[in-house]
N, C-alpha and C positions, 0 to 999 in steps of 0.2 A: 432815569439816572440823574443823580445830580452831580455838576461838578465840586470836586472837592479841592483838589490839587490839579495846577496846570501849568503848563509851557506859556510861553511868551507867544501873545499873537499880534495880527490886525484884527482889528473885527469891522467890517460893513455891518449896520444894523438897520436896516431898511424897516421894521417893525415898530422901533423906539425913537417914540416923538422925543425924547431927551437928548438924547446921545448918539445921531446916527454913524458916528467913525469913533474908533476908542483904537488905543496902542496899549498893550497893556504886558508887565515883565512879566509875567507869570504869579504863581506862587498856592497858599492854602488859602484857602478861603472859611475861614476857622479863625477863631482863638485858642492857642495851643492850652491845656488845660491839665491833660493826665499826665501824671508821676512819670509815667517811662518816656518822656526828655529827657529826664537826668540818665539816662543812658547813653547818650549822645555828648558830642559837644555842637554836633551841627542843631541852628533853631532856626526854625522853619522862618522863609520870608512871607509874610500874610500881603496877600492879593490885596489892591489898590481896590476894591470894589465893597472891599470889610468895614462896614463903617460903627458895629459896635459889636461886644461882645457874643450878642446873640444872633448875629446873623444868621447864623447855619443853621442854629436853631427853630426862629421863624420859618423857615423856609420846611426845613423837616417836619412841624408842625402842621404847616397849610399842606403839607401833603397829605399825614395821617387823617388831616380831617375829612378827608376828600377818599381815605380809606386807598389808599394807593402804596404799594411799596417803594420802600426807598432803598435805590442802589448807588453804592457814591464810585462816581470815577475818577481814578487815583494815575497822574501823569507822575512815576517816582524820580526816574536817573535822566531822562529829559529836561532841563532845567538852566535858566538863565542867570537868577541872583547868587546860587550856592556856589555853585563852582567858583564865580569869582572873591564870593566871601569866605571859601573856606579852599583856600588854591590845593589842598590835600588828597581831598577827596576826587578831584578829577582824574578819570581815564586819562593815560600816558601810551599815546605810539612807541613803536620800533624806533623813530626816528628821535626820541624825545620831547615831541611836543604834547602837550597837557591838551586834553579836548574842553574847549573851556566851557561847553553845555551840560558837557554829560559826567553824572557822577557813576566810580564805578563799583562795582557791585563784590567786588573782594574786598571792601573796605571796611572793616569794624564800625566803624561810626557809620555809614553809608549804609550797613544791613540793617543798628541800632536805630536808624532814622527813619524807616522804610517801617519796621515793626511800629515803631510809639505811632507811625499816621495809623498803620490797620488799626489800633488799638485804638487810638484816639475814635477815630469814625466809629467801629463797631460797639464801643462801651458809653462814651460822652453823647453819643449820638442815637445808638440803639440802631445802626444799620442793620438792612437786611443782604448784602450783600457787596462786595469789592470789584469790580472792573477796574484793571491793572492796563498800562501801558509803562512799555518803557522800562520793564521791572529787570531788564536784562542787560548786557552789554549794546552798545551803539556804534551806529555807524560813522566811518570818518569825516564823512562832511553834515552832521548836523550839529550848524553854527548859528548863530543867529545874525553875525553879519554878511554883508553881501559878498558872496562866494568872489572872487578872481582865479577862475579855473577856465582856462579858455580851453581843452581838451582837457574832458575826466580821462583819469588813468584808465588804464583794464580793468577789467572787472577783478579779475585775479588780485592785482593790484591794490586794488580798494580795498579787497574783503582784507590784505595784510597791513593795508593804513589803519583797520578800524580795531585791530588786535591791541590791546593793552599791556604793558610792560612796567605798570606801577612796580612799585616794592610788596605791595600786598599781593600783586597778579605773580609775581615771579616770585614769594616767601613760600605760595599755596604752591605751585609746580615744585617747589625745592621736595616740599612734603609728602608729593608724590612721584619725587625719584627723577622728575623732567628736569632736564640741561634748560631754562628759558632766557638764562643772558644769553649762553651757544647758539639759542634761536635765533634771538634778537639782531645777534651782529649778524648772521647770513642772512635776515633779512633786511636788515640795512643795506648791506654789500648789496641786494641785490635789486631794491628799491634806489640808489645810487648810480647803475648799472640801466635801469629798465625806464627808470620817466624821463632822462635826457633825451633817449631814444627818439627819432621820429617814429610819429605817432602809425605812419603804416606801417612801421615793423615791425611793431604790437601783437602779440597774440590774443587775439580777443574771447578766447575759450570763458569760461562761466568759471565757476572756483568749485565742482561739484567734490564728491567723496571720492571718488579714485585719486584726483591730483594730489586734493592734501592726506589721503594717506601716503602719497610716493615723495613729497619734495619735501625737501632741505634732507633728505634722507632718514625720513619716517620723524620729525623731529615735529612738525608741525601738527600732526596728527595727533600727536600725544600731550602735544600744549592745549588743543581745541578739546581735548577728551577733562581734561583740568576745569578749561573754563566752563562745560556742560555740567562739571559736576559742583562749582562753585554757584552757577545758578540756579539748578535742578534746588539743590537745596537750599537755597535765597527762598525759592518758589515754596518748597517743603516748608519751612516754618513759617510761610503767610498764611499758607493753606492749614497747619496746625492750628493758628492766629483764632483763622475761618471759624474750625471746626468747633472750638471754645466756644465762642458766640451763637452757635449752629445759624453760621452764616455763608453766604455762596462766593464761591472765590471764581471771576471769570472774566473774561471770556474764552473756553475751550471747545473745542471740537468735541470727536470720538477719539482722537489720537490715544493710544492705549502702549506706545513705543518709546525709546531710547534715539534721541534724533540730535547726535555730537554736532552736525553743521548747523542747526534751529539751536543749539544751544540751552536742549531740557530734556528730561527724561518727565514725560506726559504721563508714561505709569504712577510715576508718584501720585498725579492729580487725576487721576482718573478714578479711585475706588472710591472717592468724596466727591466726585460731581453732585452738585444741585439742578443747575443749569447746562444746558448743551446748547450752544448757538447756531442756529441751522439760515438756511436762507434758501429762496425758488431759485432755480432756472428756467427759462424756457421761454419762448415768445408769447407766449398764450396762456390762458388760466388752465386748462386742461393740461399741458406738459408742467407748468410750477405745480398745481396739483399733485402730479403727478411724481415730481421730485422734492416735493415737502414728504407725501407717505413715505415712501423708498427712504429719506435722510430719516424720519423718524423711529424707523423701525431698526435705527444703529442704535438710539438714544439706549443707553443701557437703564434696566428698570428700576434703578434708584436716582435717577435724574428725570429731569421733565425738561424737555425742550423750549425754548426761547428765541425770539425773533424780531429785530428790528427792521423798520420802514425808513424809507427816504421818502418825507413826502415832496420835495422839491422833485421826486423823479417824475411825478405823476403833473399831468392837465386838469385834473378837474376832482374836486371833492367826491365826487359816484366815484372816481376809479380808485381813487386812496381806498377809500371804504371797502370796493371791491374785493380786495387785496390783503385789506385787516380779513372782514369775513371769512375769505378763501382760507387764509394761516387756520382761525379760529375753526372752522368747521374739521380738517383734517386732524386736529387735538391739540393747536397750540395757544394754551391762555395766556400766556406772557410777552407781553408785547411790548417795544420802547419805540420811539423815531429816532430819528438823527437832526438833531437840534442844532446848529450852528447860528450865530450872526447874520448869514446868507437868507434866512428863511422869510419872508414876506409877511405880514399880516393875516392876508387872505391864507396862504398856508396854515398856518398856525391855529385858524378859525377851522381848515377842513380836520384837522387833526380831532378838534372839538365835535366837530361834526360825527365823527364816527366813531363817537364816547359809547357808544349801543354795542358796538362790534368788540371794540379791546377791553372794556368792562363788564362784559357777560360774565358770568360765572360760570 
């Protein structure tokens, strides 16, 4: 995977004699190039790390040459420069306030934005594949400044902080017959009512399907049915995007259902799998074995299963490898790590090391 688009991090880089601490806003790491910006008004902020035109392109090259796929990982509505550069496009609470990270996904310019990146990566780039985060609505405390929350609310509570009330979130409910201003104010009223409270007279129940189909009196259930189908088909025309390119749109399970609280109907994305993401269980190689076959044998037969390593999780180069082989002999060829700043030299060298196991054919 290569990164394409990202969040604002820190990064410890224990690997790189240059730079071992970096801060970095986020952004593309690209030069925007294809026509479908002009569909937007939103233009991508380019990562602090882009120091000329062809960055992305080098790097996609040394990959080809080396005969390796290339899958770009795309961080969309998680994001630190846009929101504040385009105050429009930010997710809006019950309460009024604008989430200044997260852009939200009923926004015209927001889906227009979201298309030109697939488009950009899979045409300018010749990607073989999208790994998405973030491609959906967000939750209410991801800021990027330092939190001042000295008791988080309920859980209940949260999941109704993190609910949107733009004009485009409450235009789309109009279209489908939902009251979402009526919403709004009972759950202001009730958000008003509930965090002054001391905190042990909290109900700390979970926010599952029974409550929100019963409360504000069925009104929230039919707001949450809106925003599944707002991003069900955010997802539907990435995955269309995909298909254009005959490119792999993921990461998904087997999920083959309609899931209003996950906020996506998986049906959509399930008769175009390429890729299934699976991973071991178990303390031993005989039980992950064992629950690689069993996970494989869901993958439906027009996908092929895929799998990533943490080699930070392992002690010693023999057991990473171990662990590649083990995926690779039960029928999994596609294989990634988990590449962070965190990763060590010596890590990075075992990954090298057991170029035998994850490049077989």
């Amino acid at each position: 995977f290569v990164a394409a688009a990202y969040h604002a991090s820190t990064f410890v880089l224990p690997h790189n004699p240059k730079r071992l601490v970096r801060w970095d806003d986020g952004g593309i790491y690209f030069t925007p190039k294809h026509a479908r910006w002009g569909d937007t008004s939103i233009q991508p902020a380019l990562g602090s790390g882009v120091d000329s035109d062809s960055y992305l392109t080098q790097i996609v090259d040394k990959a080809r040459d080396r005969d390796w796929g290339v899958l770009f990982f795309v961080v969309f509505h998680y994001s630190v420069p846009l929101p504040t550069r385009y105050p429009h496009t930010c997710c809006i609470d019950a309460l009024g306030e604008p989430h200044r990270t997260y852009l939200c996904p009923s926004n015209p310019d927001v889906r227009s934005y979201d298309l030109a990146l697939v488009e950009e990566l899979l045409h300018t780039y010749s990607g073989d594949g999208i790994r998405h985060e973030s491609l959906g609505f967000g939750g209410w405390n991801q800021i990027a400044l330092c939190d001042k929350v000295e008791v988080l609310p309920t859980p209940r509570d949260q999941f109704l902080l993190s609910l949107c009330f733009c004009k485009h979130c409450v235009s789309r409910a109009h279209e489908e017959d939902v009251d979402a201003l009526s919403l709004r104010g009972s759950i202001r009223d009730h958000l008003y009512r509930s965090l002054p409270q001391n905190p042990t007279e909290w109900d700390d129940s979970a926010p599952d399907e029974q409550w929100a189909r019963n409360v504000f009196g069925g009104q929230l259930w039919r707001y949450l049915d809106v925003r599944c189908n707002t991003v069900s088909s955010l997802f539907g025309e990435v995955q269309n995007l995909c298909n254009s390119h005959d490119a792999a749109f993921m990461p998904f399970d087997t999920r083959n259902d309609r899931d209003v609280m996950a906020c996506n109907d998986y049906s959509l994305m399930y008769p175009h799998l390429k890729r299934v993401s699976l991973g071991a269980t178990g303390n031993d190689p005989v039980a992950q074995r064992t629950s690689l076959q069993a996970a494989i044998e869901e993958v439906p037969h027009h996908a092929e299963p895929e799998i990533m390593h943490n080699q930070r999780s392992f002690d010693s180069s023999p057991k990473l490898k171990e662990a590649v082989m083990l995926a690779r002999d039960v029928g999994i060829r596609h294989h990634s790590f988990h590449y962070y700043g965190m990763s060590r030299r010596h890590e990075l060298e075992w990954i090298g090391d057991s170029r035998d196991a994850w490049t077989k054919g």
